[in-house]
N, C-alpha and C positions, 0 to 999 in steps of 0.2 A: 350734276357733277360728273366730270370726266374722272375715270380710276383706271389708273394705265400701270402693268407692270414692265419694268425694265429688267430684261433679260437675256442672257446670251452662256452657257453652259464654258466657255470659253474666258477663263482670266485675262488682263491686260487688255482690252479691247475699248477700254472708256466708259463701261455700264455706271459706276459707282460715279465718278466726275460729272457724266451726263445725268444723272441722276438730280445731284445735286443741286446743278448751277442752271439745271433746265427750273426748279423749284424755286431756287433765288431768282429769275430772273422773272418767271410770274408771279412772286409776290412783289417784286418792286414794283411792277405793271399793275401792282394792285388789287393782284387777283387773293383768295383766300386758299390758302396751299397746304399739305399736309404730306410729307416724306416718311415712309416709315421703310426703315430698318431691317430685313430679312437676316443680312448676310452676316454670321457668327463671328467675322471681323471686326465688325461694327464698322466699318470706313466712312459709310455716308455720316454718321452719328458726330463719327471725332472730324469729318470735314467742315463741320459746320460746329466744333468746339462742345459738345455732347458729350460727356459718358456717362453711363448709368452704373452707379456704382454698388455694391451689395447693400443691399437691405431697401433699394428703388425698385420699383418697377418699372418693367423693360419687355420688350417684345416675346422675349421670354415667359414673362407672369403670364401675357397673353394667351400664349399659346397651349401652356403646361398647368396653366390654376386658374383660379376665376377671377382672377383681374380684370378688370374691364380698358377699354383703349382710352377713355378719357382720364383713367387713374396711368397710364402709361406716357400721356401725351407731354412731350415738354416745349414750352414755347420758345422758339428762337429770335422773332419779330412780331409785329402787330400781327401779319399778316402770315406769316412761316413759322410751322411748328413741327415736330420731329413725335416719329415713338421709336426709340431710341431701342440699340442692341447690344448685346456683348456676349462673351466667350460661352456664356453659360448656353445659349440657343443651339451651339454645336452639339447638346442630349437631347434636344427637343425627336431630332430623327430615331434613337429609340426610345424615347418617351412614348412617343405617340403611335411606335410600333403596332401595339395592340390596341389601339383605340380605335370603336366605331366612329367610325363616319371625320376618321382625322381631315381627310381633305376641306371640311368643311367646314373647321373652327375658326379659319382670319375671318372669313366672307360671313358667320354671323355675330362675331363680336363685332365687326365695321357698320353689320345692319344695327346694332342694339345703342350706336353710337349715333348721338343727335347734332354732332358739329356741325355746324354750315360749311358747307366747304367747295370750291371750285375745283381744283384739281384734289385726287388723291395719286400719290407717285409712289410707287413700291420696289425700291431697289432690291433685287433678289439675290441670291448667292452666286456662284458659279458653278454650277450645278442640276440635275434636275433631278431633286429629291423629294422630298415632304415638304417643305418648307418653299421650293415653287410651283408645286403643286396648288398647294395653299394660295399663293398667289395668284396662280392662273385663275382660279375658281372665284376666288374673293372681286374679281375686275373684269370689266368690259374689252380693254386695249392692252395690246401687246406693244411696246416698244423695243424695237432690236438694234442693239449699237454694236456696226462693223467697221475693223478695222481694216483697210485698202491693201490686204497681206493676201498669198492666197494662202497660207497658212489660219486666218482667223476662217475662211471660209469650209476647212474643214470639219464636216461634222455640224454646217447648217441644214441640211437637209434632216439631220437626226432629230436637230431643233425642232424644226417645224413640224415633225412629225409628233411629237410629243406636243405643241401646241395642239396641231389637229385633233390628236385624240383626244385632250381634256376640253375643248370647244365642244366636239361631238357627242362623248359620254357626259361628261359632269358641268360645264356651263357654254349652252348652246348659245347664249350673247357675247362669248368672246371670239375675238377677232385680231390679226396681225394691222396695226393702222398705221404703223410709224416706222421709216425703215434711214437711220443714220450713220454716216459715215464720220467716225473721230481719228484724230491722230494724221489728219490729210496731211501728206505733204506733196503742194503742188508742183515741185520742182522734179516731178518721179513721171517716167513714163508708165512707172507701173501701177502707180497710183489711181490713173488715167484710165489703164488698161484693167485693170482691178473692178474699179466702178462700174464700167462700162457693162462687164461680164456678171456683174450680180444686177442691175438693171434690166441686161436682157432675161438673167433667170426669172426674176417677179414679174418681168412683161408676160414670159410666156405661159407660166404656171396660174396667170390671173384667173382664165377661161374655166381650169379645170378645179381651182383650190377655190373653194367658197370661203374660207376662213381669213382668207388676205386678199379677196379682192378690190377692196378698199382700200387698200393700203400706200401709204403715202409714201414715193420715194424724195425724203426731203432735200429741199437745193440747197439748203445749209451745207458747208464740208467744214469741221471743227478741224482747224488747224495744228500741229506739234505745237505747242508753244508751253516753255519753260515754265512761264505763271502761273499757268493749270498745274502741274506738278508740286510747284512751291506753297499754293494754298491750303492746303490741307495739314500742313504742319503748323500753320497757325489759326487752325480753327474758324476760316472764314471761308466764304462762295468767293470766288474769284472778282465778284462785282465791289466786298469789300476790299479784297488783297491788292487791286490788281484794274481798277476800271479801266484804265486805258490801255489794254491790254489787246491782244489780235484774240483771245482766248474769251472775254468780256464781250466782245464785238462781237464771235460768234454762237454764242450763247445765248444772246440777248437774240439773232437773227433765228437762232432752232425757236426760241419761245413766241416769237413774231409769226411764223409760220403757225405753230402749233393753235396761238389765237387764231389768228385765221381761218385753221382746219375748223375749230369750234364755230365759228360763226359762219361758215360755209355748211354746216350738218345742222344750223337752228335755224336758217335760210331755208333749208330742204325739208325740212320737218314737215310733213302735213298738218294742218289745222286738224284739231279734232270737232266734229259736229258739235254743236250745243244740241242739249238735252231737252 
């Protein structure tokens, strides 16, 4: 199983969208998918027609009681299922203030949980609080969605820094693997100019950042496109709102890649000896 968190300290940027529609478009591919919830807005939750109302369990029980993830979990398709969030997650940061060992409560309620699953996708807040902490530690891969501003690029470096150190101290399997650009608009020279200059940043920082040297600058560029915006007020991924859509087409193209990534890292894999 691949457990990717998606994040970026930055609003507006596409994280909750990409989140989403990177999830629908591996489960229609067939894959076994599981989205869950960080952000005390709940977006990803209600984009996909979810809320978890008082007296449910929600990412919250999770985090704050001993609810387990499979009592949180709610299915959206055969193959797409959510742990859904709401407003109440916003006390979880001092809830867990005084708690030993808070960074480590997602990562072992996800271990104590026995779902089959192929991807895990963890939409995080905007933010870097407890609750991405929790995320970074609970997963293997870091997902980072920028947007072609040099405004969104403020304040990546801070990012990455706080990736590093929770890679380094608290979970030395994680890693930056996935690096996208949403909201392209190809008609912009800045756009152009934009991309270019965070390409050469992860080119050059490869050598020296052990923690994203892997890391994929994906060919995908997610288009502006109005349909992406429009889906989420009716509780669907864009592939139901919206399939013929430029916004459909490039999402379906980030989850093409994304396969791919996988099957180029179980290609590489070394055999292990037999015993």
């Amino acid at each position: 199983m691949r457990s990717i968190a998606v994040i970026n300290q930055k609003g507006g940027v596409g994280k909750t969208t990409s989140s989403v529609n990177l999830a629908a478009a591996l489960a229609d591919k067939g894959y076994r998918v599981c989205l869950a919830d960080l952000d005390p807005q709940a977006h990803a939750s209600l984009h996909l027609g979810i809320t978890a109302i008082d007296g449910e369990v929600s990412m919250y029980e999770v985090l704050c009681s001993e609810a387990t993830i499979a009592q949180a979990r709610r299915r959206v398709s055969d193959r797409l299922s959510v742990i859904p969030s709401n407003l109440d997650l916003a006390a979880a940061e001092l809830e867990l203030a005084g708690e030993v060992g808070r960074e480590m409560i997602l990562r072992d309620k996800l271990e104590d949980d026995d779902e089959p699953l192929d991807y895990l996708i963890l939409d995080c807040p905007p933010s870097l609080g407890v609750l991405t902490v929790n995320a970074l530690v609970a997963v293997n891969e870091v997902f980072l969605p920028l947007q072609p501003h040099f405004l969104a690029l403020h304040g990546l470096s801070k990012l990455l820094r706080t990736v590093e150190v929770v890679s380094r101290r608290l979970n030395e399997k994680l890693k930056l693997s996935g690096v996208m650009l949403c909201m392209y608009d190809s008609n912009t020279r800045l756009a152009a100019e934009v991309s270019t200059d965070i390409t050469d940043f992860f080119e050059a920082s490869k050598g020296s950042r052990e923690f994203f040297r892997s890391a994929k600058f994906f060919d995908t560029r997610v288009r502006r496109n109005i349909r992406l915006a429009e889906a989420p007020s009716f509780g669907q991924s864009i592939f139901q709102y919206s399939p013929e859509s430029n916004g459909a087409a490039d999402y379906n193209a980030l989850a093409e890649e994304v396969i791919a990534q996988t099957a180029s890292r179980a290609t590489n894999t070394p055999m292990k000896a037999a015993a």
